[in-house]
Wavefront OBJ file of the C-alpha trace (Angstrom):
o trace
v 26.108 -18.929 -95.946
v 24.822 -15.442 -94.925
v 23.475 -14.834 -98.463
v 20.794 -17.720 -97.901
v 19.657 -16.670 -94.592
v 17.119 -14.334 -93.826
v 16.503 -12.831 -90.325
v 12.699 -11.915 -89.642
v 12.125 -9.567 -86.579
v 8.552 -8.921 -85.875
v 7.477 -6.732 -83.155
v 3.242 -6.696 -82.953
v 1.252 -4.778 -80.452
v -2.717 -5.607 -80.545
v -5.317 -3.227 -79.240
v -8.487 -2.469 -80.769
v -6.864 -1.863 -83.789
v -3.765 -4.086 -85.155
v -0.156 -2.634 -85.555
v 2.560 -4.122 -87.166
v 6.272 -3.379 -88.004
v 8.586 -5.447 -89.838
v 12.148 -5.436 -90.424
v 13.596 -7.993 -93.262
v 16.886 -8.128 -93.657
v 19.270 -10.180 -95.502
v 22.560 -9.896 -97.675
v 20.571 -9.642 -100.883
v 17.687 -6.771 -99.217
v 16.912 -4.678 -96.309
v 13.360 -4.072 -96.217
v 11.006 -2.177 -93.737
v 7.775 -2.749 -93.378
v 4.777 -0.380 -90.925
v 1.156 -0.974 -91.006
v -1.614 -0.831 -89.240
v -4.947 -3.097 -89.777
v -8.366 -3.551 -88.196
v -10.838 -6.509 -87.698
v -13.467 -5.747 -89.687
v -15.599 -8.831 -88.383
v -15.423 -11.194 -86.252
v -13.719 -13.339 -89.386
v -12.455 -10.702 -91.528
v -9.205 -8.226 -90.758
v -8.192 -5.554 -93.085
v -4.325 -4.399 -93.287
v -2.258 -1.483 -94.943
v 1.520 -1.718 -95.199
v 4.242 0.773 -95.673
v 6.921 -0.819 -97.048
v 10.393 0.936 -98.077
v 14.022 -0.816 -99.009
v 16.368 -1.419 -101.727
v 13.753 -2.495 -103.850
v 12.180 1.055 -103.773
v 9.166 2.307 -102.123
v 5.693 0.152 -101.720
v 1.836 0.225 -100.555
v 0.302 -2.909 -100.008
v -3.046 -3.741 -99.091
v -4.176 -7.207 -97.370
v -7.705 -8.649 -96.799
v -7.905 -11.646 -94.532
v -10.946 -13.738 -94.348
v -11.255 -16.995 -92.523
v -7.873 -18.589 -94.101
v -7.817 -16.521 -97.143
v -5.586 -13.671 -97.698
v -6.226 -11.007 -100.923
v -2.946 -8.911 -101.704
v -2.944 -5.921 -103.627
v 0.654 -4.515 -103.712
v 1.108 -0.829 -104.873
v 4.470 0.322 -106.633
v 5.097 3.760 -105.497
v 8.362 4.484 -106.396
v 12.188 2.480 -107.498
v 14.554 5.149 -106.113
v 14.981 5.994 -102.412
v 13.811 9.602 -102.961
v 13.719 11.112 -99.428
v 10.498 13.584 -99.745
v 8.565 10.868 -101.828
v 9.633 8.163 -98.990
v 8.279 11.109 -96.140
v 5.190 11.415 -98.275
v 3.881 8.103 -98.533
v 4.117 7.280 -95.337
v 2.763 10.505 -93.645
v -0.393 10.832 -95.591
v -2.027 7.135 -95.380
v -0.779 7.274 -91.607
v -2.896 10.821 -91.677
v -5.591 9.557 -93.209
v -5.661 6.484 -91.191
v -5.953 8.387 -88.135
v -8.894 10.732 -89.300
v -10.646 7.801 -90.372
v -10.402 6.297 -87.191
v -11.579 9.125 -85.484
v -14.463 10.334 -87.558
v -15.632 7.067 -89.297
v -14.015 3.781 -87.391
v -14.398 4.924 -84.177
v -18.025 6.048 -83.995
v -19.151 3.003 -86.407
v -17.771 0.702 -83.929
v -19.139 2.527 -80.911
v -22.424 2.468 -82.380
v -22.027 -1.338 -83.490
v -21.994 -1.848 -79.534
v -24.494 -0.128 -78.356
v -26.927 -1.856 -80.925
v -24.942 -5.487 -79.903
v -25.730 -4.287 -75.978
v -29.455 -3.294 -76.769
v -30.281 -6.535 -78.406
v -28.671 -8.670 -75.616
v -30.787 -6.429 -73.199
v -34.072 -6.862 -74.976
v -32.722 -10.590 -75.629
v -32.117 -10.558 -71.537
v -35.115 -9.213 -70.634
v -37.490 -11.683 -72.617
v -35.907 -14.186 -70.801
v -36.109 -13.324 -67.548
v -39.722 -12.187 -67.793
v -40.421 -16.280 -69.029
v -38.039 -16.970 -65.714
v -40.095 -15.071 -63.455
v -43.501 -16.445 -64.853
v -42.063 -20.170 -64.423
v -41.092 -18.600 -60.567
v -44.742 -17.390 -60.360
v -46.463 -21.064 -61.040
v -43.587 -22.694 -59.439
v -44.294 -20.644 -55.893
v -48.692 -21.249 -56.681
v -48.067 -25.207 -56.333
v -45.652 -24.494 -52.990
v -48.433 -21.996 -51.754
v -51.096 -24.259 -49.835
v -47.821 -26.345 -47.890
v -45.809 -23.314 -47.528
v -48.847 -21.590 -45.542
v -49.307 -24.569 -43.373
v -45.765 -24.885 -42.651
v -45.731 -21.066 -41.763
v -48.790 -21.122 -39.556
v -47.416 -24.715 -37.406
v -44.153 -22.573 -36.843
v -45.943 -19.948 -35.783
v -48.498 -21.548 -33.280
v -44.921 -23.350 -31.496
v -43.062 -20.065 -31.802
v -40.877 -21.656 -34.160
v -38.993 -20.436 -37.476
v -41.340 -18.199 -39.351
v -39.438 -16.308 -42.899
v -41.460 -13.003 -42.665
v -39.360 -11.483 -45.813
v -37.108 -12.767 -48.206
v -34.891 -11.369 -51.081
v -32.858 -12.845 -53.949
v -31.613 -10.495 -56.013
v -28.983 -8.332 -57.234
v -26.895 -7.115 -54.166
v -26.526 -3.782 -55.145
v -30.232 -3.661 -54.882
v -30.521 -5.302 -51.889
v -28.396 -2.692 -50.100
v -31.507 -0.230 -51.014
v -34.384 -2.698 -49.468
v -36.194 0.935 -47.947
v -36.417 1.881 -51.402
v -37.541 -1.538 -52.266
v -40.558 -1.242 -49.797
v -41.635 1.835 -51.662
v -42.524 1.677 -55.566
v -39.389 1.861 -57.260
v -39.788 -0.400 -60.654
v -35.899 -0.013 -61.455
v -35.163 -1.743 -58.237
v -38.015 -4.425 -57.940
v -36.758 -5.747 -61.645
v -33.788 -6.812 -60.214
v -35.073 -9.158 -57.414
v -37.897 -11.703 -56.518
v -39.686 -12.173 -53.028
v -38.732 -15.894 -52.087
v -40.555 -15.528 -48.715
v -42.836 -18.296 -49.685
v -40.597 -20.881 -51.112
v -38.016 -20.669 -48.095
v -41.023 -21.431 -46.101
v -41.642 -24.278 -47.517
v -37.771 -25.544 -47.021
v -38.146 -24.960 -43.482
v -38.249 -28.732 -42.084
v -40.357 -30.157 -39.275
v -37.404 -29.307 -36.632
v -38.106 -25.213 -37.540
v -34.844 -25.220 -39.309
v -33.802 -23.892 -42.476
v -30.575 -25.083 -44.804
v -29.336 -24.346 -47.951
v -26.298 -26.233 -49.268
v -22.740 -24.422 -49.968
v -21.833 -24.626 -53.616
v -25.845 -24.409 -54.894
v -26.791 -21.664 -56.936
v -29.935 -20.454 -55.541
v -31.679 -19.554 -59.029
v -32.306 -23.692 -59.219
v -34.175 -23.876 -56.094
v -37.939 -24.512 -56.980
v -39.985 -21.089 -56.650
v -36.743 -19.132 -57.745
v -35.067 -17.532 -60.534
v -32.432 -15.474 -62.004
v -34.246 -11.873 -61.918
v -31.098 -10.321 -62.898
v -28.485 -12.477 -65.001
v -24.646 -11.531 -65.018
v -25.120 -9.851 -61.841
v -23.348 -10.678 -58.258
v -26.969 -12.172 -56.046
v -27.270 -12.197 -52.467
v -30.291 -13.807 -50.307
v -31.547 -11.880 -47.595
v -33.900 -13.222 -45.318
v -35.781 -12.143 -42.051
v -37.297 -14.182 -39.978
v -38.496 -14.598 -36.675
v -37.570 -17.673 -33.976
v -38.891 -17.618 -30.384
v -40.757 -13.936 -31.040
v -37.385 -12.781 -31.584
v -36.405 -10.753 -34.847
v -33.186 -12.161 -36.731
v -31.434 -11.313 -40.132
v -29.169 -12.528 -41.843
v -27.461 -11.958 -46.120
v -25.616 -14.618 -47.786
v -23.982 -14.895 -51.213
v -25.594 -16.966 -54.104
v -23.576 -19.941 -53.474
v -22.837 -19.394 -49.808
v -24.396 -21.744 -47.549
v -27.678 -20.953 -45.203
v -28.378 -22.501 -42.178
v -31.187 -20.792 -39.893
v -31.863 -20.012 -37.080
v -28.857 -18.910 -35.359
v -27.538 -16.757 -32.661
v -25.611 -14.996 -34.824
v -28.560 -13.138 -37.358
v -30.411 -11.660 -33.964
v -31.489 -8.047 -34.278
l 1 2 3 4 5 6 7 8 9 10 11 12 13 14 15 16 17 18 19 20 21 22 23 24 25 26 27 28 29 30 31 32 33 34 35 36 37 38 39 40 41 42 43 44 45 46 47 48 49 50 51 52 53 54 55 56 57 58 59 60 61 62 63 64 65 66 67 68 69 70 71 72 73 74 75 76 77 78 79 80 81 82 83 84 85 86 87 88 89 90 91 92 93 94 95 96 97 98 99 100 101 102 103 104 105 106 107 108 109 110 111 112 113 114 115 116 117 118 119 120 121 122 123 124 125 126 127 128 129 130 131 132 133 134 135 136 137 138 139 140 141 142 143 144 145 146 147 148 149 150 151 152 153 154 155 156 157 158 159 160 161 162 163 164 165 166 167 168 169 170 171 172 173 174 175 176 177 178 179 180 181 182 183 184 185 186 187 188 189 190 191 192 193 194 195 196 197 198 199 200 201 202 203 204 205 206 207 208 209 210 211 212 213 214 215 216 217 218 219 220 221 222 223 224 225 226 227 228 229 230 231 232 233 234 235 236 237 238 239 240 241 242 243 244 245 246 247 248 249 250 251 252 253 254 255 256 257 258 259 260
């Protein structure tokens, strides 16, 4: 009974790079097996193997691509000879590590960067056509959004004097963003026109909870995987107000609450 069964125990710890030990054992052999591999691509995953038991001493190599698998098995040695054993382990394991250090490691690194420049450049072509489409988008709301503005102001109603969307780190520098700071203005849009053109006949302002504010006609998204934030100031009565809220927090304005 014993003689046909065959006990795997496999014990894998993934990181950046893959590490594997094996232990076979059965009646018949008592194998172990330590490797490390590395994915190579995003479908490809190279492997190296130490393998030593009764059958005598063992390299193998392993390519896997998609659901193909190349094996190239390497006899080093029949007998259990302790220094040999010692030796083929130590040195791929040392060259292994070298290799990661000198060649995998900086090779990936500089994969990355080149990945993160491309998505940058890719990023910023985008939100250049997003800010153009904001542009035309806030010309067509210009002639209303200037009558609305100057009706609330003539009844001392709800008048936007500035408005922000933008990333919220950003926003937390606004003095800077009054000066010329090109870093900072990249990463947010004045919305002061298109909010007032939301503001209703009532001089009141609302924005819906849930809504991401980068759909709302006149804006967009000046600064993509980024936390937003909306900050308005506006005036009600003569009285200066202020007020921050998150991209998909709800507005409603004017209220006690925002006074300066």
């Amino acid at each position: 009974m014993l003689s046909k069964f065959t006990k795997h125990l496999i014990i894998t710890a993934k990181l950046k790079a893959l590490h594997l030990l094996l232990i076979f054992f059965s009646s018949a052999a008592l194998e172990v097996e330590v490797g490390g591999g590395r994915k190579v691509s995003d479908f490809s995953t190279v492997r190296m193997l130490y393998t030593i038991g009764i059958r005598g001493i063992f390299w193998r190599f392993e390519l896997h691509r998609g659901g193909q698998k190349l094996l190239i098995p390497i006899l080093l040695s029949r007998d259990l000879n302790p220094v040999l054993a010692t030796g083929a382990f130590v040195v791929p394991t040392s060259i292994y590590f070298i290799l990661k250090k000198f060649v995998f490691k900086p090779y990936y690194l500089k994969r990355e960067k080149q990945k993160a420049l491309e998505n940058m450049e890719r990023t910023a072509t985008q939100v250049q056509e997003a800010r153009k489409a904001a542009a035309k988008a806030q010309q067509l709301l210009e002639n209303v959004a200037n009558r609305k503005r100057n009706k609330q102001q003539e009844t001392g109603g709800l008048v936007i004097t500035k408005a922000i969307y933008g990333n919220h780190k950003a926003l937390k520098k606004r003095d800077e963003l009054r000066e010329t700071n090109d870093e900072l203005a990249s990463q947010v849009l004045d919305v002061t026109l298109p909010l007032n053109f939301l503001v209703n006949d009532s001089g009141q302002l609302k924005l819906h909870d849930g809504v991401k504010k980068s759909g709302i006609m006149g804006f967009c998204d000046p600064c993509p995987g980024e936390p937003k934030q909306l900050h308005v100031e506006y005036t009600y009565h003569g009285e200066s107000y202020e007020v921050a809220v998150d991209d998909y927090e709800e507005l409603i304005i004017p209220q006690i609450a925002h006074r300066v």
